[in-house]
C-alpha positions in Angstrom: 0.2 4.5 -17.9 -1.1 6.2 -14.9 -0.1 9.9 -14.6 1.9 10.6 -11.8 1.3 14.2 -10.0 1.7 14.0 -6.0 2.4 10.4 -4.2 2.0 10.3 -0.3 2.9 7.2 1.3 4.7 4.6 3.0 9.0 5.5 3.1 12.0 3.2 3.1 15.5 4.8 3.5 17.9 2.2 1.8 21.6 3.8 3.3 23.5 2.3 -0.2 25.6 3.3 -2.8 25.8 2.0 -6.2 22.9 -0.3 -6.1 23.1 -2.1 -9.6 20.5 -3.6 -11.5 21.4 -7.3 -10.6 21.1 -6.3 -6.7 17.9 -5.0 -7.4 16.8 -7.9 -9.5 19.1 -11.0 -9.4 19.8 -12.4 -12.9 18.2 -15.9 -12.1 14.8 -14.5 -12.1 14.9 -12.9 -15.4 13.9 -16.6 -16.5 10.6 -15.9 -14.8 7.4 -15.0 -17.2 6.9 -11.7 -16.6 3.4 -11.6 -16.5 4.0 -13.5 -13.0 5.6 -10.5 -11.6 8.9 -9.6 -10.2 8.1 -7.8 -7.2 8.5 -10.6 -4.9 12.0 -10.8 -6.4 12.8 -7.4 -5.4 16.7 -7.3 -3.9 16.1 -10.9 -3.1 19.6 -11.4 -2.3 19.9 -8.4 0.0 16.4 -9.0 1.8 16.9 -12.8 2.4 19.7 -15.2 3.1 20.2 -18.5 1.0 17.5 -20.6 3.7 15.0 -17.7 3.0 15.3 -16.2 6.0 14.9 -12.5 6.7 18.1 -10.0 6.5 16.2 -7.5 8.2 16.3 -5.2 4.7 14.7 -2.0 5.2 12.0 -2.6 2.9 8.7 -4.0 3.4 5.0 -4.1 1.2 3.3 -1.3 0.9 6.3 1.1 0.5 5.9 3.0 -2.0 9.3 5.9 -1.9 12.7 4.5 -1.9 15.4 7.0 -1.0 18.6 5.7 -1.8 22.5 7.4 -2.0 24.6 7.4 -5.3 24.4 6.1 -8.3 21.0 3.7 -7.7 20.0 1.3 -11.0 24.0 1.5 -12.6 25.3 -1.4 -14.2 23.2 -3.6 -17.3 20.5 -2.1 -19.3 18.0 -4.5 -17.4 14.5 -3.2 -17.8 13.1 -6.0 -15.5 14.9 -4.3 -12.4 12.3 -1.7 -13.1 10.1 -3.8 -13.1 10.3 -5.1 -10.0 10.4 -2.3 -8.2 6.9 -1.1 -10.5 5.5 -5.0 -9.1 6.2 -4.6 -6.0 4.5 -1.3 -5.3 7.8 1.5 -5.3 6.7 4.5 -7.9 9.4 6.9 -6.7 13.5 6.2 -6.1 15.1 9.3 -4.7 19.2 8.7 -5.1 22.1 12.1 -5.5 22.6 9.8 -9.4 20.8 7.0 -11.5 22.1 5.0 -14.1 20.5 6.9 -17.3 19.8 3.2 -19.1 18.0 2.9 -15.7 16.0 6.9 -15.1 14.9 6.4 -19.2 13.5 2.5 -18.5 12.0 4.0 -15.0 9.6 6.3 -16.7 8.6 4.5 -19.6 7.5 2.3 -16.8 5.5 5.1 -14.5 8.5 5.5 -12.0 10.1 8.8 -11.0 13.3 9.0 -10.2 13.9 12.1 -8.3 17.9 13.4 -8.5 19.0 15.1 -4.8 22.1 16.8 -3.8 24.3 15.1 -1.5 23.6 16.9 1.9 20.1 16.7 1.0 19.8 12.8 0.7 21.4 12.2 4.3 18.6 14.6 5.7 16.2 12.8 3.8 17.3 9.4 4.5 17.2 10.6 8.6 13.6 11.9 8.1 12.5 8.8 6.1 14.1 6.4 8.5 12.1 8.6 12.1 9.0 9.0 10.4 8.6 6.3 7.4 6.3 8.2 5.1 6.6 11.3 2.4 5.0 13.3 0.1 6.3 13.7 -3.8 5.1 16.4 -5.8 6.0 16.1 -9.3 4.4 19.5 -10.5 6.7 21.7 -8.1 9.5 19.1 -8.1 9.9 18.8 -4.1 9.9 16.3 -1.6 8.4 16.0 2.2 9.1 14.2 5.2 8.7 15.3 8.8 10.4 18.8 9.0 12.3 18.3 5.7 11.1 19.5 2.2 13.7 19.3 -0.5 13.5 20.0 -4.2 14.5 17.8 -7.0 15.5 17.4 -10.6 14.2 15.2 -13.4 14.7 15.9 -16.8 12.2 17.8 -18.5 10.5 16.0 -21.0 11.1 12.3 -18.2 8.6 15.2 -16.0 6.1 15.6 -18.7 5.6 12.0 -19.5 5.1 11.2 -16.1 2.8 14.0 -15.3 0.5 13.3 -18.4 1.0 9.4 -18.3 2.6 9.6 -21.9 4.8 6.5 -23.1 7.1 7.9 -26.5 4.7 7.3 -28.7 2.0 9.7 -26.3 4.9 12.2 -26.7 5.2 12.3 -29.8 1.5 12.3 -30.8 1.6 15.7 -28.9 3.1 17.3 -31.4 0.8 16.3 -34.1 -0.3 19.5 -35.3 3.2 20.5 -35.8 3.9 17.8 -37.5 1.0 17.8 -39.9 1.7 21.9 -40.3 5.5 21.0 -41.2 4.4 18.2 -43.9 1.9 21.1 -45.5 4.8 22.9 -46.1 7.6 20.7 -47.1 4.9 19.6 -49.3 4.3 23.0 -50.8 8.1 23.6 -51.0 9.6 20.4 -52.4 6.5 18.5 -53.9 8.9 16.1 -55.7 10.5 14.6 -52.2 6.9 13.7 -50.8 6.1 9.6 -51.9 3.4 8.4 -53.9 0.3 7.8 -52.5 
């Protein structure tokens, strides 16, 4: 996975609440390989009518910052609605809430997902929508667009995976001297508990 530090790029402001999993990624194309991809799937439903016409969605290619409301990526545990947002270019939701199935499949995939207070997301959505681009910084947790910087809150060690491009098993091989330090002594202090080799 590619570490994510600072993203600057292209901006969509999607003016939703609750956005679940199956409006992100419709159920029917779960049956899709997914080495084909999902991004072209990408809120099908809300971007096109049944005749595949346009809905005139604010989202287009190239967009690579979503800024949503509340609760974005609630409902199933669907990993493939990550997945599509990953295919089809997003690497950073800003939303007030996520679905925590959602935040923990979103960086174990190499997306942030950026928590803002209320106020703050209706300021961001106004500068997203006049000047459609921003700035992410992941090291000092803020967000820019036009006149507006904001800060934001990711879980701790969700920041430090993304920064160093660590999936669990990364993160846990970081501690690998104090692992091998703790197993020395639990060793020395109960020799019987330690198997065979």
């Amino acid at each position: 996975m590619q570490p994510l530090r600072t993203l600057e790029g292209p901006a969509a402001a999607l003016r939703l609440d609750n956005v679940d999993t199956d409006q992100i990624l419709p159920a029917r194309y779960l049956k899709t390989p997914r080495a084909q991809g999902y991004g072209d799937f990408l809120f099908r439903d809300l971007r096109f009518d049944a005749q595949g016409r346009p809905r005139g969605f604010p989202l287009a290619p190239g967009q690579q910052i979503l800024v949503a409301r509340h609760a974005f990526g609630v409902g199933s545990s669907r990993e493939a609605a990550v997945y599509a947002l990953a295919d089809f270019g997003i690497r950073c939701v800003v939303a007030t809430s996520f679905g925590d199935i959602f935040a923990g499949n979103a960086v174990n995939n190499g997306l942030l997902t950026a928590e803002v207070g209320a106020p703050e997301i209706e300021r961001l959505l106004a500068a997203v929508e006049a000047h459609g681009r921003a700035a992410v910084d992941l090291e000092s947790c803020t967000i820019a667009c036009g006149p507006v910087t904001l800060s934001f809150a990711i879980d701790p060690v969700r920041r430090l995976k993304l920064l160093n491009g660590w999936d669990d098993l990364d993160l846990t091989l970081s501690y690998r001297e104090q692992i091998a330090q703790f197993e020395t002594r639990d060793r020395a202090s109960r020799p019987w508990a330690a198997p065979r080799r």
